[in-house]
N, CA, C and O of each residue as an XYZ file, in Angstrom:
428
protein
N      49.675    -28.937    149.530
C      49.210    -28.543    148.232
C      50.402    -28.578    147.273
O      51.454    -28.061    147.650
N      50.335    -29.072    146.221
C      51.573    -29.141    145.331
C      51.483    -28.045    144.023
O      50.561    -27.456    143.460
N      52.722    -28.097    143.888
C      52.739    -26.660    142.546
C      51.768    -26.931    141.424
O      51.418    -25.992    140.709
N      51.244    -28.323    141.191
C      50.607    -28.114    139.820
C      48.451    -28.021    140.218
O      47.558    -27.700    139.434
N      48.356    -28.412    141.564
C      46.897    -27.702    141.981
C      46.503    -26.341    141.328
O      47.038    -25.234    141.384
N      45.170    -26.886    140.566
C      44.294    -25.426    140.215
C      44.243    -24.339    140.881
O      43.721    -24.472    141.988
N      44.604    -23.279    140.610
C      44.248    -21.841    141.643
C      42.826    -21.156    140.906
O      42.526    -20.886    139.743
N      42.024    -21.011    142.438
C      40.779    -20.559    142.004
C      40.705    -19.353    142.849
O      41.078    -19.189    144.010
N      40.238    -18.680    142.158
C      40.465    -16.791    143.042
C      39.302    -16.299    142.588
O      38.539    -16.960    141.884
N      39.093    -15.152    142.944
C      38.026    -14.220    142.913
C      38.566    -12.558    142.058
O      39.729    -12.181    141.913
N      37.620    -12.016    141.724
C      37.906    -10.801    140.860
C      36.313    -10.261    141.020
O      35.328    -10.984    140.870
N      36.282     -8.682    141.394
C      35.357     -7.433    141.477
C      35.614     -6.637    140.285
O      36.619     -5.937    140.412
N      35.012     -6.528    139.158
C      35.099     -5.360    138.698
C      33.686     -3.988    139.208
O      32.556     -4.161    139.664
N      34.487     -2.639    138.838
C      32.768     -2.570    138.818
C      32.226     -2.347    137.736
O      32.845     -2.706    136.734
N      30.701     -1.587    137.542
C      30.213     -1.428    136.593
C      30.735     -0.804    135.397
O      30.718     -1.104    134.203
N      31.124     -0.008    135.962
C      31.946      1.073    134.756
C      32.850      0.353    133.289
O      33.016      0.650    132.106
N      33.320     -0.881    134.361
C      33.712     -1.633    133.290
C      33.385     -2.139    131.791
O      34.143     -2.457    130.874
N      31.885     -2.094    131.887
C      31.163     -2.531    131.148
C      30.539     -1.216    130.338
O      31.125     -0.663    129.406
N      29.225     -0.812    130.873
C      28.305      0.275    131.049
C      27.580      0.632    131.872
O      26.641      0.074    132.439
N      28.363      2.373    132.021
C      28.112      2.982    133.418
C      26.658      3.586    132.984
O      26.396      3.928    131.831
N      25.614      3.677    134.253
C      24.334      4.140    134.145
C      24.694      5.185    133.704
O      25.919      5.264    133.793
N      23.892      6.746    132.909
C      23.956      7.822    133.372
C      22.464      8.325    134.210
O      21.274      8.144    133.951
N      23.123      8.972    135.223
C      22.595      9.755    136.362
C      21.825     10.722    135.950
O      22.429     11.537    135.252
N      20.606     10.963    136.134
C      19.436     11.506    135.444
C      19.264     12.809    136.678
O      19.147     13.984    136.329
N      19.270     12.567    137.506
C      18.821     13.244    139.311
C      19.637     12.584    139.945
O      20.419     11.874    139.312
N      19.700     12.632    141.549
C      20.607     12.195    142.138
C      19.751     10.969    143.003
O      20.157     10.526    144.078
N      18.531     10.526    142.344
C      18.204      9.376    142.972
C      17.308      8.468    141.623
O      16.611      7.463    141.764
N      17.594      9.167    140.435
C      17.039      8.485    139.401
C      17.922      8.259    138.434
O      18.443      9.177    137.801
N      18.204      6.833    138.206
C      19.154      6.162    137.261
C      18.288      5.674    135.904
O      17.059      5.685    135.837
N      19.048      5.318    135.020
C      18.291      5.302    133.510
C      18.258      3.902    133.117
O      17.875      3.600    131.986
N      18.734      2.767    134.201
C      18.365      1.384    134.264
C      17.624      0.474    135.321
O      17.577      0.580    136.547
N      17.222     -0.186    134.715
C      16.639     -0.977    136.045
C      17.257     -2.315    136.005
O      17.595     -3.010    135.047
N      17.327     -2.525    137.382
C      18.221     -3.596    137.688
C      17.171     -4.978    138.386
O      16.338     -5.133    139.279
N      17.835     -5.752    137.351
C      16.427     -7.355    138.275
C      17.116     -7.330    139.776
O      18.173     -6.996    140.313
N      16.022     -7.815    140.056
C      15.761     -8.197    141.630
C      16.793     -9.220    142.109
O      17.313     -9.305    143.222
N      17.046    -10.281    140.587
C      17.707    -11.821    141.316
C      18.802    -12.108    140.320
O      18.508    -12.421    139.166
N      20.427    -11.987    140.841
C      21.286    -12.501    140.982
C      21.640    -13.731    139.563
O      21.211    -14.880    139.667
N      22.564    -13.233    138.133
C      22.638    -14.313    137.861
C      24.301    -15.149    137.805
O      25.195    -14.451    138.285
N      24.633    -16.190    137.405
C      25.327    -16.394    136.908
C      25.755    -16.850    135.507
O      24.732    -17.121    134.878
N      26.509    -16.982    135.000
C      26.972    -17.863    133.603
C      28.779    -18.159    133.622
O      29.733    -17.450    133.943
N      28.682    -19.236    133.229
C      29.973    -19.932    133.875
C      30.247    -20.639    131.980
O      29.386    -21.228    131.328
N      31.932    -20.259    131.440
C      32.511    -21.045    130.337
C      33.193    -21.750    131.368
O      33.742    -21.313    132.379
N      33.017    -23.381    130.775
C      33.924    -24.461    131.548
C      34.761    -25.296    130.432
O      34.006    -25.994    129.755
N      36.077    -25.394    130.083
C      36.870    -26.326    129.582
C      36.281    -27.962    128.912
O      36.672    -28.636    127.959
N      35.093    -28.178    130.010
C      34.558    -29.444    130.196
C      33.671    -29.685    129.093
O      33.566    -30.878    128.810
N      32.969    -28.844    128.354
C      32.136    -28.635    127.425
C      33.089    -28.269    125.761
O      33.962    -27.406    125.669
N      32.728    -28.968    124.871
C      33.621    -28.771    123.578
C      33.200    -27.068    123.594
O      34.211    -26.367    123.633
N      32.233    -26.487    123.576
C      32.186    -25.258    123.336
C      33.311    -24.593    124.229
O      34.421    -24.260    123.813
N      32.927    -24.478    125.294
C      33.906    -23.972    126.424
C      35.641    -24.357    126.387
O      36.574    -23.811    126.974
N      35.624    -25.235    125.677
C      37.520    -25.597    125.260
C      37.684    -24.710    124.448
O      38.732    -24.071    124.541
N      36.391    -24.243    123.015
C      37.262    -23.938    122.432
C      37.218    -22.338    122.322
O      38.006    -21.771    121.564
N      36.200    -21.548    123.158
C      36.180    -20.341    123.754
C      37.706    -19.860    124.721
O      38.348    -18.819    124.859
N      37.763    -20.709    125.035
C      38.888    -20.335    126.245
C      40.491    -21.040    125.941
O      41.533    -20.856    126.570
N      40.343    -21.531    125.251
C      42.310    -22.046    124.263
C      42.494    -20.451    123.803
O      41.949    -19.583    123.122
N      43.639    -20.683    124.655
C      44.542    -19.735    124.742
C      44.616    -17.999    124.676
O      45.333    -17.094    124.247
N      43.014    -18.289    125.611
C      43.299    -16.923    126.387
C      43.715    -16.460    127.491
O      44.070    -17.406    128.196
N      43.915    -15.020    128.243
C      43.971    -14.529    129.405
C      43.350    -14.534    129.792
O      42.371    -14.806    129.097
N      43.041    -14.264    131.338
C      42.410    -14.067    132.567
C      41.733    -12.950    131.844
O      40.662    -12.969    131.238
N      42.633    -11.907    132.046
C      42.001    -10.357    131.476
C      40.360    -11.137    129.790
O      39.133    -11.048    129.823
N      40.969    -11.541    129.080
C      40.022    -11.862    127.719
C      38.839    -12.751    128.223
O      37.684    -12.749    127.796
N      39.501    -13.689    129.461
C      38.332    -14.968    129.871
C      37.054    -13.670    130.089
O      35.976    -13.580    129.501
N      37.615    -12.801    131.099
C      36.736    -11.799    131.902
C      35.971    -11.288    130.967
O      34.775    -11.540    131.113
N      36.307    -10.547    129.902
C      35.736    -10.183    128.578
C      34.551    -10.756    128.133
O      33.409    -10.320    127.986
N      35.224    -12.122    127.903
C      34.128    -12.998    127.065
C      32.966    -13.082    127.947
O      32.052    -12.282    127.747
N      32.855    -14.007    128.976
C      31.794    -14.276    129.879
C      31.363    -13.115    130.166
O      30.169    -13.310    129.938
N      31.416    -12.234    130.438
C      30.624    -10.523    130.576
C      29.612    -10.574    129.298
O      28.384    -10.502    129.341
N      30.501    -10.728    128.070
C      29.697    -10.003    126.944
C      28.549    -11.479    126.817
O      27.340    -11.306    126.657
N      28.975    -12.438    126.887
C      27.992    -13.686    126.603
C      26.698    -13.797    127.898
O      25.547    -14.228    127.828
N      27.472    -13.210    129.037
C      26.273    -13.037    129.813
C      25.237    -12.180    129.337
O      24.080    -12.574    129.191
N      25.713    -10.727    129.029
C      24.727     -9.619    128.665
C      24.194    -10.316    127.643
O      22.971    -10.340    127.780
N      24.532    -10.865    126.731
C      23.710    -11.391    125.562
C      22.836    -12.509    125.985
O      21.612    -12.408    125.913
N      23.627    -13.929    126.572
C      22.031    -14.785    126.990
C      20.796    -14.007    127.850
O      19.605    -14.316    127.801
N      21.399    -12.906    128.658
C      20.129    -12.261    129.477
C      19.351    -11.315    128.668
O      18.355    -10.772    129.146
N      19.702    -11.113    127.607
C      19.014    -10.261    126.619
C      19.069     -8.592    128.093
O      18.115     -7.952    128.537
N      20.229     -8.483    128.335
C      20.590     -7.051    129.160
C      21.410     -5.857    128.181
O      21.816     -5.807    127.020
N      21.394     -5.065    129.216
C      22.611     -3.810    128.477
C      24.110     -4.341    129.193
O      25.229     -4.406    128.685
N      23.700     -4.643    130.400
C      25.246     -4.799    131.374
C      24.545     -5.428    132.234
O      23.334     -5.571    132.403
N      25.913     -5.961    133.012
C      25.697     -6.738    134.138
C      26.176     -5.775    135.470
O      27.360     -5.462    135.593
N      25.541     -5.508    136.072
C      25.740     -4.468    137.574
C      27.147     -4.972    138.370
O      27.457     -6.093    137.967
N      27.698     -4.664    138.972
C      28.756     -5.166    139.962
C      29.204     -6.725    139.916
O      29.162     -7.663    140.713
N      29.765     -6.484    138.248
C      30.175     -8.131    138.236
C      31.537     -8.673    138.915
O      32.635     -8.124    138.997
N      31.114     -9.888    139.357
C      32.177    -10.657    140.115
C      32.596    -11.967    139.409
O      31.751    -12.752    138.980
N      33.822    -12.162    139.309
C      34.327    -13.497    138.672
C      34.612    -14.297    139.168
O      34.699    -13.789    140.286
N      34.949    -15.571    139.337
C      35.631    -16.667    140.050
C      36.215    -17.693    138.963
O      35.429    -18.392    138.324
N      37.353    -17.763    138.793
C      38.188    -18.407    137.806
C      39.126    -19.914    138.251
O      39.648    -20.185    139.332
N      39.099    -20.521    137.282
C      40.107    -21.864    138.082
C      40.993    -21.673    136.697
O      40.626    -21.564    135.527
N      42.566    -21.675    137.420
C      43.655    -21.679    136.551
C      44.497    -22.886    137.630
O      44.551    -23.265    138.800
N      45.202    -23.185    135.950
C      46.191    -24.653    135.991
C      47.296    -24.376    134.981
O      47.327    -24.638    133.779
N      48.170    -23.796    135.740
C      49.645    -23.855    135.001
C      49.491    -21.982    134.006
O      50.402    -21.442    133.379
N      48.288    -21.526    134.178
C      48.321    -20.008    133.902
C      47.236    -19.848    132.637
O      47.021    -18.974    131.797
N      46.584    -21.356    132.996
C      45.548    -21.556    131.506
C      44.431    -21.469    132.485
O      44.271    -21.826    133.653
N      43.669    -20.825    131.523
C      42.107    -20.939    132.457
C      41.386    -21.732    132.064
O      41.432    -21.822    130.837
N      40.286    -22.789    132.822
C      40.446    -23.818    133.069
C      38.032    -23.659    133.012
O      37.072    -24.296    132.579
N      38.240    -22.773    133.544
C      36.793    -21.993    134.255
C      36.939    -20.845    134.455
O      38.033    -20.357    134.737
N      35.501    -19.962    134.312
C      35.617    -18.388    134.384
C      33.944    -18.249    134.775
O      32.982    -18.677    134.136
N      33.966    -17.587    135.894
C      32.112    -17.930    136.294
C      31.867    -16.270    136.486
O      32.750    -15.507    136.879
N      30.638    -15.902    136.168
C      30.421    -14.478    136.376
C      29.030    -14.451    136.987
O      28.026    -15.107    136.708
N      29.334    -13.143    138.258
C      27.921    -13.538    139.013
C      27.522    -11.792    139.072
O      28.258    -10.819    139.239
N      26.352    -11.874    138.903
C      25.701    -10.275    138.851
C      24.107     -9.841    139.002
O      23.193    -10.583    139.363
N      24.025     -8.577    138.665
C      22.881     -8.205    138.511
C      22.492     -7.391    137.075
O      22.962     -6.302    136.746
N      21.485     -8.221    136.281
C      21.592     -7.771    134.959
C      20.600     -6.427    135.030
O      19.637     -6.150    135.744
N      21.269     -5.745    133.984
C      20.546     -4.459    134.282
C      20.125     -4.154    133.069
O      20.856     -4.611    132.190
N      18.822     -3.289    132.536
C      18.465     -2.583    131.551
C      18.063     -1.686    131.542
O      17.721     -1.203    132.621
N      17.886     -0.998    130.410
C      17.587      0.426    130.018
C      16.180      0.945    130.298
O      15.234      0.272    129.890
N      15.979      1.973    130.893
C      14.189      1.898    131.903
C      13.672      2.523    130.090
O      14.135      3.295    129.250
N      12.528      1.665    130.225
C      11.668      2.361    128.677
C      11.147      4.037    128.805
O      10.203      3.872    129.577
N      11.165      4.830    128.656
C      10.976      6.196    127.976
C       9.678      6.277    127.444
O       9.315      7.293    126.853
């Protein structure tokens, strides 16, 4: 493998990161969470995606794709999001976010 190969890694945040449920009872939460798993991925490869991601951090990539996820899913937060990133030379390259979108139970 040579020094200038993409590094692609993994990252857990948890929820809290985003927005933490509050705890109503100790078995009733104030969101409901879908059943199925999504992702949303900014890629370099796409003019949009170049120009989202010129010259940010890892830390900001993480940011963005969180908040653009909650927004295409029309959610509050995304449950136990996980990232998977490809960096080249300390530029991010790709930033993929995989979760469970969650919303606010209606009242």
């Amino acid at each position: 493998m040579s020094a200038c190969s993409p590094k692609v890694s993994t990252r857990t945040l948890n929820a809290y990161t985003s927005v933490a449920p509050k705890i109503v009872s100790y078995n009733e939460l104030t969101m409901d969470l879908d059943d199925e798993p999504i992702t949303y991925t900014i890629d370099i490869s796409t003019e949009s995606g170049r120009m989202k991601l010129n010259n940010l951090s890892l830390d900001e990539a993480c940011d963005l794709v969180l908040v653009e996820a909650i927004m295409s899913n029309k959610c509050a937060t995304i449950f136990q999001p996980q990232y998977t990133h490809l960096l080249k030379g300390g530029k991010v390259l790709r930033i993929t976010l995989y979760g469970y979108p969650a919303r606010y139970k209606k009242q």
